[in-house]
C-alpha angles and dihedrals in degrees: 000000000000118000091258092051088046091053092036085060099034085056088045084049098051097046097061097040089061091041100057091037087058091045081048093056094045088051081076086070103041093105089069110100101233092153144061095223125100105243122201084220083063101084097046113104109258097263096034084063102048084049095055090040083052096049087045094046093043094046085047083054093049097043102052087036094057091044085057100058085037092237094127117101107252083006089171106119102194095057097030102026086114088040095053090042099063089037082058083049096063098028099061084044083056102054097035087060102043086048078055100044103029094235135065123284126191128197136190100260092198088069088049091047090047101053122107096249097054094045092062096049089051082060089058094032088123103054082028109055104349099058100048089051093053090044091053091056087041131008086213106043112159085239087062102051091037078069108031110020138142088021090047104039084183145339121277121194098253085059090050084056104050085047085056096046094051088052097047090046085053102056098045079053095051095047091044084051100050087046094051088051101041104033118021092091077071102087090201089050094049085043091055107045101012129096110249089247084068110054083083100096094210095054081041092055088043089062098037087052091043092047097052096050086047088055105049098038088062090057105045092035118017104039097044081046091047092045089051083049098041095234139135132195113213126186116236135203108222131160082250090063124255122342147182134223129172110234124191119247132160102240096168088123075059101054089051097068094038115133124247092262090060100042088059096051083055088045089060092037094061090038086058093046087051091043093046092048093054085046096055092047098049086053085043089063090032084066104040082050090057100036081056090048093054105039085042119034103023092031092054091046089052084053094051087052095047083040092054092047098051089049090047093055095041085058093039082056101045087055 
C-alpha cells in the first residue's frame, strides 16, 4: 500500500469511526416520539430498543469496516451486496437476542428473509446499504450521483450520516418486525421485550394488525408514489428522538423493474394529476368568463342606469 492509499484509508477509517461513535451517542434518545409513523421498535421496552439500535449500529460498523480492509468473506459489493446485507440482517437477530436471553440463539434466516418487512428493504437495499458504503470511500462516487445529483453535488458528512441513520434505524425495524410476527404469541417473550401497555393481547394484536397494514400499504402505495416522485423517506437519529425527512433521489432504474400493482397506483396517479390540471384550468377560464361578465355587461348596465340619473336630475334642475 503506497503512502497516499495509506492516508486515503486512515481518513476513510476515521470518518466512520467518528461517524458511528456519534449514531451510537444519539441511540441514547431514540426513545423520544419525533414522528407520526408506527414503528415496529415502538413497542420494545426503552432499554430493550436502544439495545437492538446498538447491536444494529455495531454490526453496520463492522460490516463496512471489514468490507473495507477486504476481510469479509465475498466481500465484493457489486456481485453479494444483497448477499452481505441479509447476512447483516441475521447477524445482527442473532446477536440482539442472545444479548436478551444470555445464550445463542439461533433462528431459520430464511423466515427472517422471507417477512414482509425484509422483503421490502432488499428492494431498497441500494440507496439503503450500497450508497452509504461507496460514499463513505468517495463523497463523489459515480453510484451516488447517479442517485442524488444535481440537488446533492456531493456527499458531506452530515449527509453520510443521515444515510447511515436511516440504515441502522431500518435493521433494528426489520428484526423488531420479524419478532413481533414469529414469537409474541410466547408471554414470557412479550413480558421480556414488550412495553407494559402491551402484555394485553388485545392492545398487542391492535399494534400487530396496525403495523402490518402499515407495512404493506407502504409498499404497494407509498413507495411506488415516492419513486414517481423521486423521492425517498430516510429515518433519522436526533437528540429530539427519531425523525423523518423526504430527500430527493432519481429512482427511475426503480420504476423499471415495479410490479404491475404499482404501476397501476402510478397509472391513476398520473390520470388524477391530469384530471386535476384540466380541472384547474377549466376553473381557471370559468373565472376569467365571469370576472368579464361582470366588469362588461353588467358593468356597463350599471353605467346606463347612473347615465340616465344624472341625466333625470340635470333636466329636473333646468325646469
Amino acid at each position: 500500500m503506497t503512502k497516499t492509499e495509506t492516508r486515503e484509508f486512515l481518513y476513510v477509517e476515521k470518518l466512520t469511526a467518528n461517524i458511528f461513535t456519534r449514531i451510537s451517542y444519539k441511540i441514547n434518545f431514540s426513545n423520544k416520539k419525533d414522528n407520526n409513523f408506527l414503528l415496529p421498535i415502538d413497542i420494545l421496552k426503552d432499554n430493550v430498543k436502544k439495545d437492538l439500535l446498538q447491536t444494529a449500529n455495531k454490526n453496520v460498523e463492522k460490516t463496512y469496516g471489514e468490507l473495507l480492509s477486504h476481510n469479509l468473506p465475498n466481500c465484493d459489493m457489486e456481485k453479494n451486496s444483497k448477499v452481505i446485507f441479509l447476512q447483516l440482517l441475521q447477524k445482527t437477530c442473532d446477536d440482539f437476542l442472545a444479548q436478551q436471553y444470555g445464550c445463542t440463539v439461533q433462528l431459520d434466516s430464511a423466515r427472517l428473509d422471507k417477512t414482509f418487512y425484509a422483503k421490502n428493504l432488499v428492494k431498497e437495499f441500494e440507496l439503503l446499504f450500497e450508497i452509504p458504503f461507496y460514499t463513505i470511500l468517495n463523497p463523489k462516487a459515480t453510484s451516488f450521483l447517479l442517485i442524488f445529483s444535481p440537488v446533492y453535488s456531493s456527499a458531506s458528512e452530515n449527509f453520510l450520516e443521515a444515510l447511515i441513520d436511516n440504515l441502522v434505524i431500518e435493521i433494528a425495524n426489520c428484526i423488531a418486525y420479524y419478532l413481533i410476527l414469529n414469537f409474541s404469541f410466547l408471554y414470557a417473550f412479550r413480558q421480556t421485550l414488550y412495553r407494559s401497555k402491551f402484555l394485553s393481547l388485545r392492545n398487542f394484536e391492535r399494534f400487530k394488525n396496525n403495523l402490518i397494514w402499515e407495512a404493506k400499504l407502504k409498499i404497494s402505495l407509498k413507495r411506488p408514489t415516492l419513486i414517481y416522485s423521486s423521492c425517498y423517506n430516510i429515518f433519522l437519529l436526533r437528540t429530539t428522538g427519531i425523525c423523518s425527512r423526504s430527500i430527493y433521489a432519481n429512482r427511475s432504474h426503480s420504476l423499471k423493474a415495479l410490479s404491475p400493482l404499482p404501476l397501476f397506483i402510478i397509472t391513476f396517479i398520473e390520470f388524477k394529476d391530469f384530471l386535476f390540471s384540466r380541472l384547474d384550468e377549466a376553473v381557471y377560464f370559468l373565472s376569467k368568463a365571469v370576472r368579464f361578465t361582470l366588469t362588461s355587461v353588467i358593468g356597463q348596465f350599471i353605467g346606463l342606469i347612473w347615465r340616465g340619473v344624472i341625466e333625470g336630475l340635470k333636466n329636473k334642475d333646468s325646469k
